[in-house]
C-alpha positions as CSV (number, residue, x, y, z in Angstrom):
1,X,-38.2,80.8,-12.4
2,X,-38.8,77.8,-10.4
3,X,-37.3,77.6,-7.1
4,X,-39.2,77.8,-3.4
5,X,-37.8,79.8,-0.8
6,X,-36.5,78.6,2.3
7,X,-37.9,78.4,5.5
8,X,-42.1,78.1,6.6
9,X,-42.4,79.3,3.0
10,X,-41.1,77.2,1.1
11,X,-44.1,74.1,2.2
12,X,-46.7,76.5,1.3
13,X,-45.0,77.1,-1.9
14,X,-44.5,73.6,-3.1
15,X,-47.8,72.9,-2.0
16,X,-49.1,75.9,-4.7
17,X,-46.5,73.7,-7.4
18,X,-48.0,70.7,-6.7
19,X,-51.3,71.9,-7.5
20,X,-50.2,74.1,-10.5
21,X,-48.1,70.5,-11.9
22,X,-51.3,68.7,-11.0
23,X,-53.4,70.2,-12.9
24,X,-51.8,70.7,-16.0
25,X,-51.1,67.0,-15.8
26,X,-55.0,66.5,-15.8
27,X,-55.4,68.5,-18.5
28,X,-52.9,66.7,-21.1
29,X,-53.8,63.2,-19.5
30,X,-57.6,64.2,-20.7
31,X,-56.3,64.1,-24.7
32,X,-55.1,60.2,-24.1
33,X,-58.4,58.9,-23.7
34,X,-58.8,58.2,-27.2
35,X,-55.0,56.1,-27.2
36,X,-54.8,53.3,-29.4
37,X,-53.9,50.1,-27.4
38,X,-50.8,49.4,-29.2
39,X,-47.2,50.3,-27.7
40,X,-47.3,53.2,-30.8
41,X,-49.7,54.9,-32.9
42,X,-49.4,56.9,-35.8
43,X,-49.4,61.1,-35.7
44,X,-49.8,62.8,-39.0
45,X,-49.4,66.6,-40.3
46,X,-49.4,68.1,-43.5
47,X,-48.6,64.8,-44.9
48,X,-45.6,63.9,-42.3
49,X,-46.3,61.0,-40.6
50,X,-44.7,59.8,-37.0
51,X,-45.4,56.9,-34.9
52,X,-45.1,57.7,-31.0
53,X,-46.1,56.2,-28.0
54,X,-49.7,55.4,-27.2
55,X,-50.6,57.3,-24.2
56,X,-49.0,60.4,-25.6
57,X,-52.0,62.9,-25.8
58,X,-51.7,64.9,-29.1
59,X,-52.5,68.4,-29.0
60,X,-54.1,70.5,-32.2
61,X,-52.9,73.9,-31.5
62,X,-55.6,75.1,-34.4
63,X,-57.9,74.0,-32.0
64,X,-56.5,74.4,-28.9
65,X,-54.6,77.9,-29.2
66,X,-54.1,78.6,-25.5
67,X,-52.4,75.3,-24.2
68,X,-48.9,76.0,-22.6
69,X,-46.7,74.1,-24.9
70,X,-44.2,72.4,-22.2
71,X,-41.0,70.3,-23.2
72,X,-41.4,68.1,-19.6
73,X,-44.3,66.0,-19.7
74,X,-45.1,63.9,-22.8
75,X,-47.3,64.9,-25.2
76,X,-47.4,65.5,-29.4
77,X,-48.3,69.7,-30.3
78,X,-49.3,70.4,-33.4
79,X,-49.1,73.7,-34.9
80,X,-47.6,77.0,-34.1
81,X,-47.5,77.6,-30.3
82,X,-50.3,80.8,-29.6
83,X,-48.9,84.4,-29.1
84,X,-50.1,84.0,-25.7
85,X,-49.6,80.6,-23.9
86,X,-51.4,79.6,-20.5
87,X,-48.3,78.7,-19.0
88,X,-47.5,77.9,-14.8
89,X,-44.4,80.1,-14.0
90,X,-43.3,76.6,-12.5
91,X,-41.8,73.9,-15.3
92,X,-38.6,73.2,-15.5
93,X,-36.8,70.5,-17.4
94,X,-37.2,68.4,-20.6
95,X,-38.6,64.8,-21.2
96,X,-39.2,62.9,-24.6
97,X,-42.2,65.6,-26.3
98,X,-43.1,66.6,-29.6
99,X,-43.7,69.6,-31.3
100,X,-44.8,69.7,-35.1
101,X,-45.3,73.2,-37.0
102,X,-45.8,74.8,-40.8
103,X,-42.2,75.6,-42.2
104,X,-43.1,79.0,-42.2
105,X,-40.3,81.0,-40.1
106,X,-42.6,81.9,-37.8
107,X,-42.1,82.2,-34.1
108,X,-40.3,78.6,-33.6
109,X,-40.3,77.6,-37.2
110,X,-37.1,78.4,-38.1
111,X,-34.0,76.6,-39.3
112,X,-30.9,77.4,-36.8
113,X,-27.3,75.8,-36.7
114,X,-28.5,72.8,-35.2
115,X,-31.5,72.2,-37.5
116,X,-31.4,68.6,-39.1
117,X,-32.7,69.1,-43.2
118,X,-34.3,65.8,-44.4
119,X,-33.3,65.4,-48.3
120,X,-35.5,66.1,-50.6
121,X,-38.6,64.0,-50.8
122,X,-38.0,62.5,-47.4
123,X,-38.6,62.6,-44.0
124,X,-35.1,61.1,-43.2
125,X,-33.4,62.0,-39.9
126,X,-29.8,61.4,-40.3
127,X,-28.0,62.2,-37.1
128,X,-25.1,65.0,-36.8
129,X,-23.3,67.1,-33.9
130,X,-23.0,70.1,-34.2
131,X,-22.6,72.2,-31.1
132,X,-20.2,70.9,-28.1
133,X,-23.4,72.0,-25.8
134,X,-26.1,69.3,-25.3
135,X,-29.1,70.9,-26.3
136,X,-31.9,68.4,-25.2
137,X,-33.4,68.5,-28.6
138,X,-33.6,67.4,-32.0
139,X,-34.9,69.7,-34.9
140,X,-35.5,68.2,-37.8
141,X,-36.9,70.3,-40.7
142,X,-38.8,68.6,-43.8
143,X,-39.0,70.8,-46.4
144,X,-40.6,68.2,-48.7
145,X,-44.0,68.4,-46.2
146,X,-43.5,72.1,-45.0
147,X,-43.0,71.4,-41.3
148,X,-40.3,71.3,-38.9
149,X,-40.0,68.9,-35.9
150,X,-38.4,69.7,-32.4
151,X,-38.2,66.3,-30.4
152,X,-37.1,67.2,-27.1
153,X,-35.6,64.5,-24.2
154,X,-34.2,64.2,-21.1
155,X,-31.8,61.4,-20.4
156,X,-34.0,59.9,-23.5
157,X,-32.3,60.8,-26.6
158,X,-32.6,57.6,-28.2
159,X,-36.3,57.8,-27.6
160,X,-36.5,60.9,-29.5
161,X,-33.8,59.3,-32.0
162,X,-35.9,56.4,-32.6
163,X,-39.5,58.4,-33.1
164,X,-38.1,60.5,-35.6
165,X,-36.5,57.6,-38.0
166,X,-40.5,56.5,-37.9
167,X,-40.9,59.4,-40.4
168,X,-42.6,59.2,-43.7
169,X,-43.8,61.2,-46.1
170,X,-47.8,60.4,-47.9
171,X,-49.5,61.7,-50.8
172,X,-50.7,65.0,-49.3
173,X,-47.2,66.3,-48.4
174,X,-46.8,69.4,-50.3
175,X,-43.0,71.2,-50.4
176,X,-42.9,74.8,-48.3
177,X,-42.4,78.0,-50.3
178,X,-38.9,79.5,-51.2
179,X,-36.1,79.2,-48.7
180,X,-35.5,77.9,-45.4
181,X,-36.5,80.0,-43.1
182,X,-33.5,81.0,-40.8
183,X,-33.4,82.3,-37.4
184,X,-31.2,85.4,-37.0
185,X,-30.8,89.3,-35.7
186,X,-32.3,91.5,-37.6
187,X,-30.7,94.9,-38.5
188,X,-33.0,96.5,-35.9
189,X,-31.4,95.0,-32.9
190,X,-28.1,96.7,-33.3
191,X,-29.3,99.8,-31.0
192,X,-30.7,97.2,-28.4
193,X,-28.8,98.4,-24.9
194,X,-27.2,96.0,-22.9
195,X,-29.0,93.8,-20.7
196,X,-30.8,94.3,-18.1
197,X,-28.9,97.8,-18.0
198,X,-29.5,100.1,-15.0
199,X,-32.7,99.8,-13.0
200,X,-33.9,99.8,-9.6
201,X,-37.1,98.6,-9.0
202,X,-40.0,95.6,-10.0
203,X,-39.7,93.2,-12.6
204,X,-41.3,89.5,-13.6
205,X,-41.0,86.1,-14.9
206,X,-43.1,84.1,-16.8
207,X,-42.4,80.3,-18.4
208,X,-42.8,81.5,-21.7
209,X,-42.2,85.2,-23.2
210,X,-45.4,87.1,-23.3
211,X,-46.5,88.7,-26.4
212,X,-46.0,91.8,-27.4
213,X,-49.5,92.8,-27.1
214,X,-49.9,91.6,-23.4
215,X,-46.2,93.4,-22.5
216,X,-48.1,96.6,-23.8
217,X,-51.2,96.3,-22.1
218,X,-48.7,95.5,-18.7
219,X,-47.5,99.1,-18.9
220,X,-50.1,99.5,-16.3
221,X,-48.5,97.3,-14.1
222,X,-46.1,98.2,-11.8
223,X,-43.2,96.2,-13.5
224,X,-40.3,97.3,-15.9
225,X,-38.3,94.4,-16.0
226,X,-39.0,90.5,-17.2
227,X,-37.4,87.7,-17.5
228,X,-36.7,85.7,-20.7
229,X,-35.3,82.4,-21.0
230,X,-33.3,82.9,-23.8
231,X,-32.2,78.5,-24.5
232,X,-30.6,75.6,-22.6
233,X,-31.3,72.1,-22.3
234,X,-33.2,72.6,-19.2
235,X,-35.7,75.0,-20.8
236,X,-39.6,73.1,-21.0
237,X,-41.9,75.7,-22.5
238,X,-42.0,76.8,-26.0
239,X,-40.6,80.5,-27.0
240,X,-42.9,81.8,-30.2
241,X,-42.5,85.4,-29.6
242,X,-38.7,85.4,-28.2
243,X,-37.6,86.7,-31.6
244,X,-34.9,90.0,-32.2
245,X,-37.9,91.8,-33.2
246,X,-39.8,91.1,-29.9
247,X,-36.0,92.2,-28.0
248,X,-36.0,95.4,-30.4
249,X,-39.4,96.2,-29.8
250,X,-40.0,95.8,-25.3
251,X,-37.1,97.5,-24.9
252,X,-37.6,100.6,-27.3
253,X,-40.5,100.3,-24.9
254,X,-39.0,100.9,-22.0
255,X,-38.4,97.0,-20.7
256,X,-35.5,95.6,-19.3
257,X,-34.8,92.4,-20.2
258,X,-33.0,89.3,-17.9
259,X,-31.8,87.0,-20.3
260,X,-32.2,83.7,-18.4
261,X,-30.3,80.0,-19.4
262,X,-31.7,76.8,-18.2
263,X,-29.0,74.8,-18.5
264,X,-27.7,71.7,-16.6
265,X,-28.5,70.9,-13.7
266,X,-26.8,70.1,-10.3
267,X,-25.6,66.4,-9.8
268,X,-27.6,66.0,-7.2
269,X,-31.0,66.8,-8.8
270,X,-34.0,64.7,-10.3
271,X,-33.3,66.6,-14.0
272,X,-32.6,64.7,-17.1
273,X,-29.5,67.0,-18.1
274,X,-27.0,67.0,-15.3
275,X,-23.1,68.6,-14.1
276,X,-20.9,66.1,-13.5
277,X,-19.3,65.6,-10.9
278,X,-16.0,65.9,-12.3
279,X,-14.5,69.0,-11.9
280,X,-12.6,69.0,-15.4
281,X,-16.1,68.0,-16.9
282,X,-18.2,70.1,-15.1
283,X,-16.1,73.3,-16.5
284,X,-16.4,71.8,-19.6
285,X,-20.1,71.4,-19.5
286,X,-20.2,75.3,-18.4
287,X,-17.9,76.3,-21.2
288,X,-20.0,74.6,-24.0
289,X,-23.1,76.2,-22.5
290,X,-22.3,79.9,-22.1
291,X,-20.8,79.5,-25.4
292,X,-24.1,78.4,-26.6
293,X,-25.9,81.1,-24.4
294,X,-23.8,83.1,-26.4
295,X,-25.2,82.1,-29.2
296,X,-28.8,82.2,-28.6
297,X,-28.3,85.4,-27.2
298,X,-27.0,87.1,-30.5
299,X,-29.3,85.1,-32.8
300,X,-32.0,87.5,-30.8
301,X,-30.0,90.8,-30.8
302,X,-28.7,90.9,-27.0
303,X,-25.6,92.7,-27.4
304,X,-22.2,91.7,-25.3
305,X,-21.8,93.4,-22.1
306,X,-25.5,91.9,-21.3
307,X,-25.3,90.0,-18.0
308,X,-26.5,86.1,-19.3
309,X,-28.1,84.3,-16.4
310,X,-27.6,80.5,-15.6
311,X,-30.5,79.1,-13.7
312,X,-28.9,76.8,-11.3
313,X,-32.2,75.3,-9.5
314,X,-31.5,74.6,-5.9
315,X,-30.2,71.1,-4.5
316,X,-28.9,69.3,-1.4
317,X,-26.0,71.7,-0.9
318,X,-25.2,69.2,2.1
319,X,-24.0,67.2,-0.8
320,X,-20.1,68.5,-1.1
321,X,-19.6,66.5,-4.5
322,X,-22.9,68.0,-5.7
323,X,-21.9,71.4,-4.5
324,X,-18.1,71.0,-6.1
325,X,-19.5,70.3,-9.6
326,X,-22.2,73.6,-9.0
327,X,-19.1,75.8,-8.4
328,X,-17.0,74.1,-11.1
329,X,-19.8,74.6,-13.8
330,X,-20.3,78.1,-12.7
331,X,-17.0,79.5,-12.4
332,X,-16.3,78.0,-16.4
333,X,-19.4,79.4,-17.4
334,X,-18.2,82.8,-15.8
335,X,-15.2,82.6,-17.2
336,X,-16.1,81.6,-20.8
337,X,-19.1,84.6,-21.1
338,X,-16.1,86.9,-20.2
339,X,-14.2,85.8,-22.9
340,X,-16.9,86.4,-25.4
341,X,-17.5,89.4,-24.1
342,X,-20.9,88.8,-21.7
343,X,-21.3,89.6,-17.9
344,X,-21.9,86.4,-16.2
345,X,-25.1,86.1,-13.9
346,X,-26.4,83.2,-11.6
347,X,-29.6,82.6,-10.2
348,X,-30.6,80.0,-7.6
349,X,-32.2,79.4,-4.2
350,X,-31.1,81.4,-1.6
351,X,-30.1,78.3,0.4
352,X,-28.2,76.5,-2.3
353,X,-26.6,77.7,-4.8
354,X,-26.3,81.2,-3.7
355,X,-25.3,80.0,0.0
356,X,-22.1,78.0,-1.9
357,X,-21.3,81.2,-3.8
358,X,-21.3,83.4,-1.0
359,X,-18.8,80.4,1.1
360,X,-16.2,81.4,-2.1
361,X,-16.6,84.5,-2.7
362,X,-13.7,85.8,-1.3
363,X,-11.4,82.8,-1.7
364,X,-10.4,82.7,-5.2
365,X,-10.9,79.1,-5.8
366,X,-13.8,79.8,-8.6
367,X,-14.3,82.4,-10.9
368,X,-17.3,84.6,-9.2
369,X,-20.3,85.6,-11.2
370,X,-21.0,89.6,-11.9
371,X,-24.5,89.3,-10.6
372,X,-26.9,87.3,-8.4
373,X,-30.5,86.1,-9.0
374,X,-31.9,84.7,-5.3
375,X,-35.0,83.0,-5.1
376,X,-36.3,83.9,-1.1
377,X,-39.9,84.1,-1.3
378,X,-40.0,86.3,1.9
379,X,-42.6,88.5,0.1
380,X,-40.3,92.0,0.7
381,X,-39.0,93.8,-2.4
382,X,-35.7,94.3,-2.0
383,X,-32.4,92.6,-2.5
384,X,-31.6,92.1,0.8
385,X,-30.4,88.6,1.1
386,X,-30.5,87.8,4.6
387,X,-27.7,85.4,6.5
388,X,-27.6,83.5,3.2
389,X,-25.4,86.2,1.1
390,X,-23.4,88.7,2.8
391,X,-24.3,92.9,2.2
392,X,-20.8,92.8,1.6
393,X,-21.0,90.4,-1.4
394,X,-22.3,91.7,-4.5
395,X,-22.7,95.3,-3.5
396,X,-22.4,97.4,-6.1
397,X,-26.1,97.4,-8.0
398,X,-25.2,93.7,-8.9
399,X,-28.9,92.0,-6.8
400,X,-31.8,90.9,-8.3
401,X,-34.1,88.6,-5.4
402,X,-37.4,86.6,-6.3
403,X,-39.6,87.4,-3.7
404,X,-42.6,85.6,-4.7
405,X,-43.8,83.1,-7.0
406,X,-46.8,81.1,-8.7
407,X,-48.8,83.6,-8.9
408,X,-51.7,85.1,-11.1
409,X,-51.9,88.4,-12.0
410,X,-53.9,90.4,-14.7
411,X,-53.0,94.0,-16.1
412,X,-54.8,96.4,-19.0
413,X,-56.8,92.7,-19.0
414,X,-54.4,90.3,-19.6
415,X,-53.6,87.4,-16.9
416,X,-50.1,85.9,-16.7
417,X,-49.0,83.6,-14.5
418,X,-45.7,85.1,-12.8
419,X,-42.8,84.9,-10.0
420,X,-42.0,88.2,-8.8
421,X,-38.6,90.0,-8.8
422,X,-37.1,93.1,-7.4
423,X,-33.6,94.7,-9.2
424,X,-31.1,96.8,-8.5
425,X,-28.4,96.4,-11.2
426,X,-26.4,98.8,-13.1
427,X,-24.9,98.4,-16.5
428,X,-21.6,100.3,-15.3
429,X,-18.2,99.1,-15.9
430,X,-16.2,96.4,-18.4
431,X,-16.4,92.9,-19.3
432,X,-13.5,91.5,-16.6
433,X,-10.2,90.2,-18.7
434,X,-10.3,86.7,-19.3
435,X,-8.4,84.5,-16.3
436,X,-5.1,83.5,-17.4
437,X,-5.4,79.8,-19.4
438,X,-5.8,76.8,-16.5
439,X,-4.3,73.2,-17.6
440,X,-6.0,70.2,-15.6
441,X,-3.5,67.9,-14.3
442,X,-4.1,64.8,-12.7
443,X,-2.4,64.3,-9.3
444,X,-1.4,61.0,-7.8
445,X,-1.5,61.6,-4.3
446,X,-2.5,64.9,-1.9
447,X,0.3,67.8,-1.5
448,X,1.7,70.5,-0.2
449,X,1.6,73.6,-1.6
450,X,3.9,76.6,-0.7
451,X,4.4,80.3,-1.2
452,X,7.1,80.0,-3.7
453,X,9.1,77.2,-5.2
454,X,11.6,77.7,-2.7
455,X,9.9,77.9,0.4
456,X,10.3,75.0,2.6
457,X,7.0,76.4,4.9
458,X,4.1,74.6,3.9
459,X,0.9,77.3,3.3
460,X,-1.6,74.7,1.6
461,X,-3.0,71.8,0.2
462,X,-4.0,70.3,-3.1
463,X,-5.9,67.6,-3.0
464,X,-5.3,64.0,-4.7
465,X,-7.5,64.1,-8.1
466,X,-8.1,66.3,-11.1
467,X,-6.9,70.0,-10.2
468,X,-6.2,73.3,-12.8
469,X,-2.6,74.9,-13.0
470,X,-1.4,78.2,-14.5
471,X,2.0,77.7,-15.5
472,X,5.4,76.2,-14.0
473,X,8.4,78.0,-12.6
474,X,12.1,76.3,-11.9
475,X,12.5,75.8,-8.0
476,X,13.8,73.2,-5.4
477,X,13.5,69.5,-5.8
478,X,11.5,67.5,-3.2
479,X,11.4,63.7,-2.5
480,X,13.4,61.2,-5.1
481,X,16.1,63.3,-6.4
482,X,15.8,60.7,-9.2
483,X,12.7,62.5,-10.0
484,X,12.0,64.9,-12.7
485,X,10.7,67.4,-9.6
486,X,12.1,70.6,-10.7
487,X,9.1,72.2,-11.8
488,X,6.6,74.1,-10.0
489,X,3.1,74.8,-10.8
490,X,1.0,77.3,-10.0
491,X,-2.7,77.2,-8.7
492,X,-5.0,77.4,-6.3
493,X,-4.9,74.8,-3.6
494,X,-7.7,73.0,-1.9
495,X,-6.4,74.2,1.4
496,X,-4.9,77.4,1.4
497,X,-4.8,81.0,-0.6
498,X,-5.3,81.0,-4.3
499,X,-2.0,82.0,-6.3
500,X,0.7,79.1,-4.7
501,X,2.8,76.3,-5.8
502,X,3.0,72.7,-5.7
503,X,6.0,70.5,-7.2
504,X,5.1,68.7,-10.4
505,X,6.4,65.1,-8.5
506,X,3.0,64.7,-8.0
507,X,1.5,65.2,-11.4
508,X,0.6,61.8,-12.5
509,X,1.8,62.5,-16.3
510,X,4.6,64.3,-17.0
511,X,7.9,63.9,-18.9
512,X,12.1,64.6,-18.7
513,X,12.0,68.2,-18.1
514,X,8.6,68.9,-19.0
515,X,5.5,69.4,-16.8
516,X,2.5,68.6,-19.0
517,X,-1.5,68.6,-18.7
518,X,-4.0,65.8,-18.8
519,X,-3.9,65.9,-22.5
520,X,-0.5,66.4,-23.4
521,X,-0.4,69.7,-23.4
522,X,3.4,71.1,-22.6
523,X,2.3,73.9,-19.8
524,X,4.3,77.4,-20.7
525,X,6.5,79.4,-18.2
526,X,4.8,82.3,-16.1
């Protein structure tokens, strides 16, 4: 993961980033030197041709078979990613890069539901949509050369857009053999456990999924447990080996498994993909992404009832708009795994994003996650979380705490760069019931909320904006008796317990005797 701890810490820690980033900056500037002078120059591979930008170093991964194949700097990769990549625990993010492989279905090269096919005897991109999650990527597979592209961006998607319309085809282009490879779950998955099941004790995570060799020869090590990122548009290093047959395999061997999502970011932050601000769109945002966690997590044989986590990476939690979105995007992505049948899970800094759960844990404003992931580089393994997350909170074998980071380590002879985690978590219990349905309204003006539709004691406040209801009830009218006021809605105020009522007067749309959403949408009796 990539997230400091607070406190004295924290400096020393991004001092160790800075040097990590640094470096591997050096080390992909180093390939430029030989940059044509011109804004573009032209890349070429198995007889697909690309123009990108100058000073974009291009990387023969033939040649070069350890290099860390990272989605946020840019650079060109070709080849298949190695089984083993030299990658810093510390990237995060995704900028305009390039990644060029055989069509071969191996490790990355494989068509999924989002894949792009050129027709045959091009190397057209045509644009489509296919998911309602932003992906921060482009795959386009060329069947007529062999090869597949993945063209990844931040807030650049036109950039990628534009390189991959440069595409051609030349005389040494040669067709790949039989079918498209697809990615999916193999049979072998089906007795895969649920994830990360019950264990106390050590675990690790590393940028990109180690090998299945080098999680053998770490049976040595004192670790049980490693994290995967399993997708998300915030995810920058390559997965070759995060297949259902690594999943079937680690955890036959005894490994449990934290399925990780690097999804949006906080409003607040430096990263290309971003939660709004807007409530209403930050639940969407979190909706389309767990149900696209969902996804990636059954295309490599995680079963539901496997806690997904969302890697909120910490931010200015002074910030309240910043911190509202957080909280909106979290409590849909809760909501939405439960619904498909996934325990929700959320990992961030201990001084952000877990210090803005722990203020609503107990006030029913958001949906709560299942399980925390803190990052608190205090160098103890345990999951005690200090002043920043009550013991009360998250009690019950639902704590997982990164107690150290960036660092080297080498067991049965294999170095990996990791971040260091201790769990306690239990696979015990159900999937919660979906929350009943919430319509967003728009309100004109800030009111009072109440106990019931006829109380006349005032016990809250909603305030002025874009808020959720449950339903409506009949009660008393308030203000204009003109007014088509006779409706009450519930929901959970601003100010105030959750579970209370406001009169629909102050809905900005709504019709003769109806109460209605922001789209239209006639909300149903309780």
């Amino acid at each position: 993961m990539h997230l400091t701890e607070p406190g004295r810490a924290r400096r020393a820690a991004r001092a160790a980033i800075a040097l990590l980033l640094t470096a591997a900056s050096a080390a992909l500037t180093a390939h430029s030197a030989q940059a044509a002078t011109s804004a573009t120059h032209e890349v070429a591979y198995h007889g697909y041709h690309l123009r990108v930008p100058a000073d974009w170093p291009v990387i023969d991964l033939a040649t070069e078979p350890g290099t860390c194949v990272r989605f946020d700097v840019h650079a060109v990769y070709l080849g298949h990613p190695a089984g083993q990549e030299h990658c810093p625990t510390h990237v995060v993010g995704r900028t305009e890069a390039l990644l060029i492989e055989p069509l071969d279905g191996t490790g990355t090269a494989t068509v999924d539901r989002d894949t792009v096919v050129a027709a045959k005897g091009t190397a057209t991109y045509t644009p489509r949509r296919t998911t309602a999650a932003e992906t921060g990527q482009i795959r386009l597979a060329v069947p007529s050369a062999g090869v597949i592209a993945t063209a990844t961006y931040g807030t650049g998607k036109p950039s990628a857009e534009r390189i991959l319309r440069t595409g051609r085809l030349d005389g040494q282009a040669r067709a790949g053999a039989g079918r498209l490879p697809e990615a999916t779950a193999s049979a072998a998955t089906l007795d895969v456990a649920a994830q990360p099941g019950t264990y106390a004790g050590k675990g690790f995570d590393a940028c990109a999924a180690p090998s299945t060799s080098t999680m053998n020869a770490w049976g040595a090590s004192p670790y049980r447990a490693v994290g995967v990122y399993i997708g998300g548009n915030s995810r920058a290093c390559a997965q070759p080996n995060l297949t259902s047959s690594w999943v079937s395999t680690v955890t036959a061997n005894g490994w449990h498994l934290i399925p990780t999502y690097v999804g949006s970011q906080a409003p607040c932050s430096s990263f290309g993909h971003r939660v709004s601000t807007d409530p209403a769109t930050a639940r969407s945002q979190g909706t389309a992404e767990a149900d696209d966690a969902v996804a990636q997590a059954q295309t490599i044989g995680l079963p539901g009832g496997s806690v997904l986590y969302d890697d909120m990476e910490g931010y200015d939690n002074t910030n309240s708009s910043c911190s509202t979105g957080v909280l909106n995007y979290l409590s849909a992505w809760t909501d939405e795994l439960h619904a498909r049948g996934y325990l929700s899970g959320v990992y961030s800094s201990a001084g952000s994003g877990m210090r803005d759960l722990a203020a609503q844990y107990t006030t029913g404003a958001y949906s709560m996650p299942d399980h925390i992931w803190f990052a608190w580089w205090n160098n103890a393994a345990d999951t005690n979380s200090g002043t920043y997350v009550p013991a009360a909170d998250w009690p019950d074998h639902q704590r997982i705490h990164q107690y150290f980071g960036g660092t080297n380590e080498t067991w049965g002879g294999v170095t990996v760069n990791i971040d260091g985690d201790y769990l306690d978590v239990s696979d015990g219990g159900s999937v919660p019931p979906p929350p009943p349905a919430k319509y967003w309204v728009d309100t004109f003006a800030t009111a009072p909320v109440y106990g019931s539709p006829t109380s006349t004691t005032q016990t809250g406040t909603l305030n002025a904006g874009t808020n959720y209801v449950y339903c409506k009830v009949w009660g008393r009218q308030i203000g204009d008796a003109t007014a088509y006021n006779h409706w009450w809605l519930k929901t959970d105020p601003d100010v105030g317990p959750a579970g209370q009522y406001v009169s629909a007067y102050y809905l900005s749309r709504w019709g003769n005797d109806e109460a209605k959403d922001n789209n239209g949408t006639v909300i149903p009796d309780c």
